[in-house]
C-alpha positions as CSV (number, residue, x, y, z in Angstrom):
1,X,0.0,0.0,0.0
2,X,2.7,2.5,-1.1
3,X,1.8,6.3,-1.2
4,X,3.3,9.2,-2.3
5,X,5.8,10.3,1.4
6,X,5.3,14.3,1.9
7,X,8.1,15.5,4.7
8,X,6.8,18.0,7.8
9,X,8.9,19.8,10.0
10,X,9.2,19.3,13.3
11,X,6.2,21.3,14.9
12,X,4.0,19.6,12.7
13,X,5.2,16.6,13.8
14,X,4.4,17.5,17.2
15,X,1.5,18.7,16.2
16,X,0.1,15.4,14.6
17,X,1.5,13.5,17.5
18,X,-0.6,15.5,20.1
19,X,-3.4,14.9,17.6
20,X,-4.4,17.9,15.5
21,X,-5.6,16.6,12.6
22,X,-4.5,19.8,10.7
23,X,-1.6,20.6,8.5
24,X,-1.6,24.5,8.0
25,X,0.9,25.5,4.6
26,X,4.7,26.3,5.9
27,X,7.9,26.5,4.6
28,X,8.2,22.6,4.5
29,X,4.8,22.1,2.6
30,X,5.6,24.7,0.2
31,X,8.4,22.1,-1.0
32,X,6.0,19.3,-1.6
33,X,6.4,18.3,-5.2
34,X,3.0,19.0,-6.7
35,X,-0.2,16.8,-6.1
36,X,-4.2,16.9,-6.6
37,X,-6.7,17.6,-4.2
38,X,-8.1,14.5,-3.1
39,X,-4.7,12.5,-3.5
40,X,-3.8,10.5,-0.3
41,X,-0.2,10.8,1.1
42,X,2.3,9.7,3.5
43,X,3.6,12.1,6.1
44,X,6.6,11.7,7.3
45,X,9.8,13.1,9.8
46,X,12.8,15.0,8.6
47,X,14.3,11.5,9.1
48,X,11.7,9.7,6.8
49,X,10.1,7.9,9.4
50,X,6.3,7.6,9.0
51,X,3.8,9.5,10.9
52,X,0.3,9.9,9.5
53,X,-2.0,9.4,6.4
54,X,-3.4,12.7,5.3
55,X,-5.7,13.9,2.4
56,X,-4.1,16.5,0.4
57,X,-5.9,20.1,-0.5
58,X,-2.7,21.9,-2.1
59,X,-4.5,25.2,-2.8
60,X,-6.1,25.5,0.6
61,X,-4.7,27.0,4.1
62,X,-5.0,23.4,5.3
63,X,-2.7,21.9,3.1
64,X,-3.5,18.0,4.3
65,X,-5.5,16.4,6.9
66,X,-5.1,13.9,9.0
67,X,-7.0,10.6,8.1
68,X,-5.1,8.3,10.2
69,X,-1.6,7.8,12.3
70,X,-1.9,4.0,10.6
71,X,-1.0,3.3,7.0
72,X,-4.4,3.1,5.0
73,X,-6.5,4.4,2.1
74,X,-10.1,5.9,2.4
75,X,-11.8,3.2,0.5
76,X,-15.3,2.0,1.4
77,X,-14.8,-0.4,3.2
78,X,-12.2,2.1,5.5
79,X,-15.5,4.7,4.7
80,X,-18.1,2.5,6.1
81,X,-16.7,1.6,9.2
82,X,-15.8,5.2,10.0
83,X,-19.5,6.5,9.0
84,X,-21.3,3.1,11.2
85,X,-18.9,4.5,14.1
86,X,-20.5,8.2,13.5
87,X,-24.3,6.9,13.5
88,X,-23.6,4.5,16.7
89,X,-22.6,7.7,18.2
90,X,-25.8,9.5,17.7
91,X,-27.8,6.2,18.7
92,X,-25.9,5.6,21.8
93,X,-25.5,9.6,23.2
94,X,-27.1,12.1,21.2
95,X,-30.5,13.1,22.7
96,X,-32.9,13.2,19.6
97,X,-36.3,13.2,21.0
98,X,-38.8,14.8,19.0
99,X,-36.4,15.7,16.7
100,X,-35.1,14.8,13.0
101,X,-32.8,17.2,12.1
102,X,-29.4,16.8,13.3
103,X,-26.0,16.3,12.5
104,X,-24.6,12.6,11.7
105,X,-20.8,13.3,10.7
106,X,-19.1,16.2,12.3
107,X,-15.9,16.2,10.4
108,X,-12.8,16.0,12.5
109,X,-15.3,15.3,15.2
110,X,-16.2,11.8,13.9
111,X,-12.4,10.9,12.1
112,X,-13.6,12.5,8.6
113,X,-11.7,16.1,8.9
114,X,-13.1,18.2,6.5
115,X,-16.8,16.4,5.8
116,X,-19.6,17.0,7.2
117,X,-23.1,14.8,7.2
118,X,-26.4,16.3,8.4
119,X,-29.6,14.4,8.6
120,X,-32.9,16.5,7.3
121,X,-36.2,13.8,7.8
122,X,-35.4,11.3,5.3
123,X,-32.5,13.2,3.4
124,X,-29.4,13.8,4.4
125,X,-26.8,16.7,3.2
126,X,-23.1,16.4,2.4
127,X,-21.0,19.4,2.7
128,X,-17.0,19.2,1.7
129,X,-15.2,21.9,3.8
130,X,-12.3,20.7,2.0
131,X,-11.9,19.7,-1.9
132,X,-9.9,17.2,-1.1
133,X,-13.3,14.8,-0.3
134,X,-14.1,15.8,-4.0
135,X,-12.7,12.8,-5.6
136,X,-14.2,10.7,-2.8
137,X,-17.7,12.3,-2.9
138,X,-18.9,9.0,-4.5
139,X,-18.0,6.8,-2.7
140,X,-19.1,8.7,0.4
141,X,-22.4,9.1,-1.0
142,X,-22.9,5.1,-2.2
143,X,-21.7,4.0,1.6
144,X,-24.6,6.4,3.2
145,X,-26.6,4.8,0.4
146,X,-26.0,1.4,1.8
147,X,-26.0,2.0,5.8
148,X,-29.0,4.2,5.8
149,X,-31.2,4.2,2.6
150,X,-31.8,7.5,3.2
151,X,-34.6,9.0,0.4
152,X,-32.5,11.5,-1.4
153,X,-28.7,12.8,-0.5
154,X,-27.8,16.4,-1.7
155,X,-24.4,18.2,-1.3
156,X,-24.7,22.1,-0.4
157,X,-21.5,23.7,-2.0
158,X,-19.0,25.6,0.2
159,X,-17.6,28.4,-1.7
160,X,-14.7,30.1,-0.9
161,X,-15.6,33.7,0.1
162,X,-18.8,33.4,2.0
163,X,-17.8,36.5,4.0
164,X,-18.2,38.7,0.6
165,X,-21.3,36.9,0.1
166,X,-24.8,39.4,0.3
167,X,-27.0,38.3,3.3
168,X,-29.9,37.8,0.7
169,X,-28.1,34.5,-0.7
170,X,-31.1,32.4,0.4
171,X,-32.5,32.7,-3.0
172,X,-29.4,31.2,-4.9
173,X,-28.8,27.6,-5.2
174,X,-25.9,26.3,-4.1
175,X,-27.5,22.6,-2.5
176,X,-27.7,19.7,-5.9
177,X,-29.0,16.5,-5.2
178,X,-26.4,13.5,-5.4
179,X,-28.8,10.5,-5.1
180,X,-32.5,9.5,-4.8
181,X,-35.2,11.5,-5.0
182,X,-35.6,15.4,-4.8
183,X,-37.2,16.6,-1.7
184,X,-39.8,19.0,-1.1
185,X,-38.9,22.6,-1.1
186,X,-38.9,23.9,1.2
187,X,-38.9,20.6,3.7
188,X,-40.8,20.4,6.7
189,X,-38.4,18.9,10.0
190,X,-38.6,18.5,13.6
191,X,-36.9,19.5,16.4
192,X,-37.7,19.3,20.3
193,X,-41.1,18.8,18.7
194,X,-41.4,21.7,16.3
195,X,-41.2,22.0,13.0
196,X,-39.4,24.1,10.6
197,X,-39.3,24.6,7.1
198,X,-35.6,24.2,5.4
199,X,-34.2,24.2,2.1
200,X,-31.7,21.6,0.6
201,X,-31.3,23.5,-2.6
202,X,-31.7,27.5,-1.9
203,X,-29.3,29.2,0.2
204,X,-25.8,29.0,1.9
205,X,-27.4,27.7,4.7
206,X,-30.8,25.3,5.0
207,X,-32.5,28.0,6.9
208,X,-31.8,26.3,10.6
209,X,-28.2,25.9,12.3
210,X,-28.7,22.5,14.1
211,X,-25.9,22.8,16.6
212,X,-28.2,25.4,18.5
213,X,-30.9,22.2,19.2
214,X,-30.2,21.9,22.5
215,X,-29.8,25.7,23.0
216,X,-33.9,26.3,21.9
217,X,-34.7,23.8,24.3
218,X,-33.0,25.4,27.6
219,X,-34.2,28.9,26.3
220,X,-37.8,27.2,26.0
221,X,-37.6,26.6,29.7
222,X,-36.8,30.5,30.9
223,X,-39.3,32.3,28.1
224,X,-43.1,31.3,30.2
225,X,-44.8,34.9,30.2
226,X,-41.7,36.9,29.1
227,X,-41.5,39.8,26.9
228,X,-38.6,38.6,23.9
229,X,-36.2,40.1,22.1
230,X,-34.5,38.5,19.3
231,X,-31.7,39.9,17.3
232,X,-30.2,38.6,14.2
233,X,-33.2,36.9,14.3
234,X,-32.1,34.9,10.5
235,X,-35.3,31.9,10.2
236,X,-36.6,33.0,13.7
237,X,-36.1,29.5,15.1
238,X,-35.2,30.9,18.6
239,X,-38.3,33.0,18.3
240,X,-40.7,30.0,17.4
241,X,-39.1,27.9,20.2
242,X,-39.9,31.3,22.8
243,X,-43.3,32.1,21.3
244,X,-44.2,27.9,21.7
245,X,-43.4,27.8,24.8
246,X,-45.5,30.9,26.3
247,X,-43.8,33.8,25.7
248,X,-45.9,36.7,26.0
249,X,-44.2,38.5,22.8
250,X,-41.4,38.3,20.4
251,X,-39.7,40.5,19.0
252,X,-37.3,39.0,15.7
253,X,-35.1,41.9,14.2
254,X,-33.3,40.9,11.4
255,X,-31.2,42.8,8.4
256,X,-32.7,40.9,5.5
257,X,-36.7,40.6,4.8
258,X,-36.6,37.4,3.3
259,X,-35.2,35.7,6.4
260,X,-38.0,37.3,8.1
261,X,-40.9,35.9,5.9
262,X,-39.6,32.4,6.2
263,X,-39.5,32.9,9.8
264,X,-42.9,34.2,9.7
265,X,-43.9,30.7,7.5
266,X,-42.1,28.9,10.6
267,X,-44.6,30.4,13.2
268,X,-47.6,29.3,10.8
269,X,-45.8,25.3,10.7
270,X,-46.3,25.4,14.3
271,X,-50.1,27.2,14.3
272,X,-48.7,30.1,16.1
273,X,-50.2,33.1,14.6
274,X,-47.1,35.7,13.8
275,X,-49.4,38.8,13.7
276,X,-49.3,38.2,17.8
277,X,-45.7,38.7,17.6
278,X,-43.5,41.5,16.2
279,X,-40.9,41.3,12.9
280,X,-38.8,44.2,12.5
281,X,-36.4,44.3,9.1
282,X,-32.7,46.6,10.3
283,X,-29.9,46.4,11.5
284,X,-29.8,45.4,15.0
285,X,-28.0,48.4,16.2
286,X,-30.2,50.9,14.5
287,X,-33.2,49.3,15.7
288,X,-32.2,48.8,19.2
289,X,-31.4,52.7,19.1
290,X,-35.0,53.0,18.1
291,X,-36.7,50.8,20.5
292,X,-34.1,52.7,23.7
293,X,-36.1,55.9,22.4
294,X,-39.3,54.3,22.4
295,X,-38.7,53.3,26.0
296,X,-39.3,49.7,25.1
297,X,-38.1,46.7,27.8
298,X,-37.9,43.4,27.6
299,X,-37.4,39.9,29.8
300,X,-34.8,38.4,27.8
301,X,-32.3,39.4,25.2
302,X,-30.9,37.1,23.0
303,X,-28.5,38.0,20.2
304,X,-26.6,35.2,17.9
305,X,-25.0,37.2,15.2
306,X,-22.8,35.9,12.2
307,X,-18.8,35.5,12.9
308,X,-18.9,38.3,10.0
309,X,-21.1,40.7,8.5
310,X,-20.9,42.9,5.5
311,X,-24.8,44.9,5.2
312,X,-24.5,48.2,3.2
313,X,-23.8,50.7,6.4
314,X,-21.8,48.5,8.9
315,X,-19.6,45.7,8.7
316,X,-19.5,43.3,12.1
317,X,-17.3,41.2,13.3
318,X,-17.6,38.7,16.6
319,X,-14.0,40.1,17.8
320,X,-14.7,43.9,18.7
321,X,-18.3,43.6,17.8
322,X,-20.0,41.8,20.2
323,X,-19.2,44.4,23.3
324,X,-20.7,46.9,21.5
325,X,-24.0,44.9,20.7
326,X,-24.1,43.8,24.7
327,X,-24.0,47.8,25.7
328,X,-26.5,48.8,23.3
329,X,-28.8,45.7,24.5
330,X,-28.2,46.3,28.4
331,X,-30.8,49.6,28.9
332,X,-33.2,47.5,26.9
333,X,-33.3,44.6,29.1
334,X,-35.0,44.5,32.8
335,X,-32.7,44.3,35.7
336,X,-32.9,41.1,37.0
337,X,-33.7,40.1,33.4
338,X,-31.4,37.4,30.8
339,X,-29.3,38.3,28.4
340,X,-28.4,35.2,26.1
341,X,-25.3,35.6,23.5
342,X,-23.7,33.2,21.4
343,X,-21.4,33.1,18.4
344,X,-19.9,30.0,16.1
345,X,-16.9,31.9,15.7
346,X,-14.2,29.0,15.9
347,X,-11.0,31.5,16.0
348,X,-12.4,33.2,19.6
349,X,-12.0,30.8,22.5
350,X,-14.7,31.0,25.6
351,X,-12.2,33.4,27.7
352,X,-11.9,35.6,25.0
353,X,-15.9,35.8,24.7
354,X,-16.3,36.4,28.0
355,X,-13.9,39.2,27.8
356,X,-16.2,40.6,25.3
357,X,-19.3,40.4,27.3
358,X,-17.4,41.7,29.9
359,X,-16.2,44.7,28.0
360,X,-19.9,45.7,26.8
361,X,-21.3,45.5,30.4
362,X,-18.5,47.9,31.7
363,X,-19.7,50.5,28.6
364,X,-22.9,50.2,29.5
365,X,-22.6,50.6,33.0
366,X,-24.4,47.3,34.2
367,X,-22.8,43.8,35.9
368,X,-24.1,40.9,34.3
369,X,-23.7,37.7,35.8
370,X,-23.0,34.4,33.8
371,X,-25.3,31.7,35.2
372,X,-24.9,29.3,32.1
373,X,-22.3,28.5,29.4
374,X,-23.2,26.0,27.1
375,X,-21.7,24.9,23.4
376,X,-22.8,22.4,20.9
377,X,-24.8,19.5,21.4
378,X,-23.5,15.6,21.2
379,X,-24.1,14.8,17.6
380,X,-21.3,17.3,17.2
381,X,-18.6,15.8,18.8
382,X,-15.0,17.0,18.8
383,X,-11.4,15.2,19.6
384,X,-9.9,16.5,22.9
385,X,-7.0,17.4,21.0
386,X,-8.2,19.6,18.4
387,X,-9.8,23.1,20.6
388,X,-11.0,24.1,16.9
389,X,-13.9,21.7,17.5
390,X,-15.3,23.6,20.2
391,X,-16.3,26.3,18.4
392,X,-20.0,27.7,19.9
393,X,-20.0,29.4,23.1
394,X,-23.7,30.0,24.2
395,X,-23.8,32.7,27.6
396,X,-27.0,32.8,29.9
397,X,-26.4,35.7,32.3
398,X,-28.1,37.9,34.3
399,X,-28.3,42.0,34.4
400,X,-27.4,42.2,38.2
401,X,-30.5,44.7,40.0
């Protein structure tokens, strides 16, 4: 089983040996002789002495990743025992009552760096963070085939600058189906009991982030009789999870209108009436300027922006951002009241987040008081040795009185 040998340096070594399954472009890499995306290599030691099998993605930042510390080639067989190991997980750990949308292969999470596999009813959704699965997308595809005879499997493209991308990209296609049948669009899934409408075909996204499942369900227990703010609203599934579970009004603010209607369509898939609720299209900080002046107050704040955010007055980011959202949020929410923020943003750790928080309370003049800090839920698991994995910090606090 001879492959191709690519040499590391020494920290990369190190790195692979403490088990990051990542091999970011140095000087070493940049003397690789040439190779496709896709092609699977040896690595080895100044010394030639074998250390990992990687997957190769030449162009990209990540110039390999790590497949396995054994020699080995991802063939079906090597597939198929990696994705039964993936579903066993879910079976075993993942709590999935009520609830069919969810994520079956988290990438380096599950021993597949760089792939991701998300269940939607009876359709699952391949996505390739790195082209370097290209080659292997069939046999990926024929091995979910086989283990889970799913109705249809689509792939929803990655492209490369999704930061440039306009927030109205829902209405572009970017999701093609790979096998089966086509499914309905939009689809009707479940989670924690409700539904929601999601699109395999239209959008960057489907239209709900599944790693904030277990997220709705905590915030459904706090929302009974409360008044509900909800910014960067996107689909509105926080805001159908608060509204079904008694809140007494919420509010969704969101930049784009058309994320706003299909969160409006998500209300009416769970026979709550949206007229009883509010939908305001701006930007978050402009509107919550608007509602200060109007002397509006509310129960609970929530606010899970994008890691990046390019509208046509203000550009966002989670790093410097996020403080000043929390201080223009704070003298809209009641003392005594919960302010829940949370970002995907894989490149700020939780310390750093809470240093944020921290920094926007201080502006605004207000303690708040962390009382929970959750992340992602158990179908998206990640190795102990790569802190990349744990990527969504998800704050509960408290505006001290």
């Amino acid at each position: 089983m001879q492959q191709e040998q690519r040499t590391v340096g020494s920290e990369t070594v190190r790195m692979i040996e403490l088990g990051h399954p990542w091999i970011i472009a140095d000087n070493h890499t940049r003397k690789w002789p040439a190779g496709k995306a896709g092609d699977v290599v040896e690595l080895a030691d100044g010394n030639g002495r074998f250390i990992a099998t990687a997957l190769l993605d030449p162009d990209d930042r990540i110039v390999a990743r790590v497949l396995s510390r054994e020699r080995m080639r991802p063939d079906r067989t090597w597939l198929s025992r990696r994705l039964q190991t993936a579903i066993q997980l879910r079976r075993s750990h993942a709590d999935l009552a009520d609830t069919s949308a969810y994520r079956l292969v988290n990438g380096e999470g599950d021993g597949l760096p760089g792939l991701t596999v998300d269940c939607y009813g009876e359709y699952l959704m391949v996505q390739l963070y790195s082209v370097g699965w290209r080659p292997h997308l069939k046999a990926v595809t024929q091995v979910l085939q086989e283990l889970l005879h799913p109705a249809g499997i689509y792939e929803k493209s990655r492209p490369q600058k999704t930061r440039e991308l306009e927030a109205v990209s829902d209405t572009k296609s970017y999701g093609r189906l790979l096998a089966g049948a086509p499914a309905q669009q939009p689809l009707q899934v479940q989670e924690n009991g409700l539904n929601f409408l999601v699109s395999l075909e239209q959008g960057l996204n489907t239209g709900l982030f599944l790693d904030q499942r277990k997220n709705r369900r905590d915030l459904m227990a706090r929302v009974h009789g409360k008044r509900v703010l909800n910014l960067f609203a996107y689909t509105a599934a926080f805001s159908v999870a608060a509204a079904a579970a008694g809140a007494s009004l919420v509010t969704s603010v969101d930049a784009s209108s058309s994320y706003l209607e299909w969160g409006k369509a998500n209300f009416g898939a769970n026979r709550l009436n949206p007229k009883r609720h509010e939908f305001i299209v701006g930007d978050c900080l402009n509107v919550m300027q608007e509602l200060a002046r109007q002397g509006k107050v509310y129960d609970i704040i929530i606010m899970d922006p994008p890691s990046f955010s390019t509208t046509a007055r203000s550009r966002f980011t989670t790093r410097g951002g996020t403080a000043d959202l929390v201080a223009a949020a704070l003298p809209l929410l009641q003392a005594g009241g919960l302010l829940i923020t949370s970002s995907n943003h894989q490149k700020i750790d939780v310390a750093d987040y809470l240093k944020e928080l921290r920094r926007g309370a201080l502006q605004a003049g207000n303690e708040l008081r962390v009382i929970s800090l959750a992340g992602q839920p158990e179908d998206f698991p990640y190795p102990v040795t790569f802190p990349e994995g744990r990527y969504l910090k998800y704050a509960v606090s408290v505006k001290a009185e």
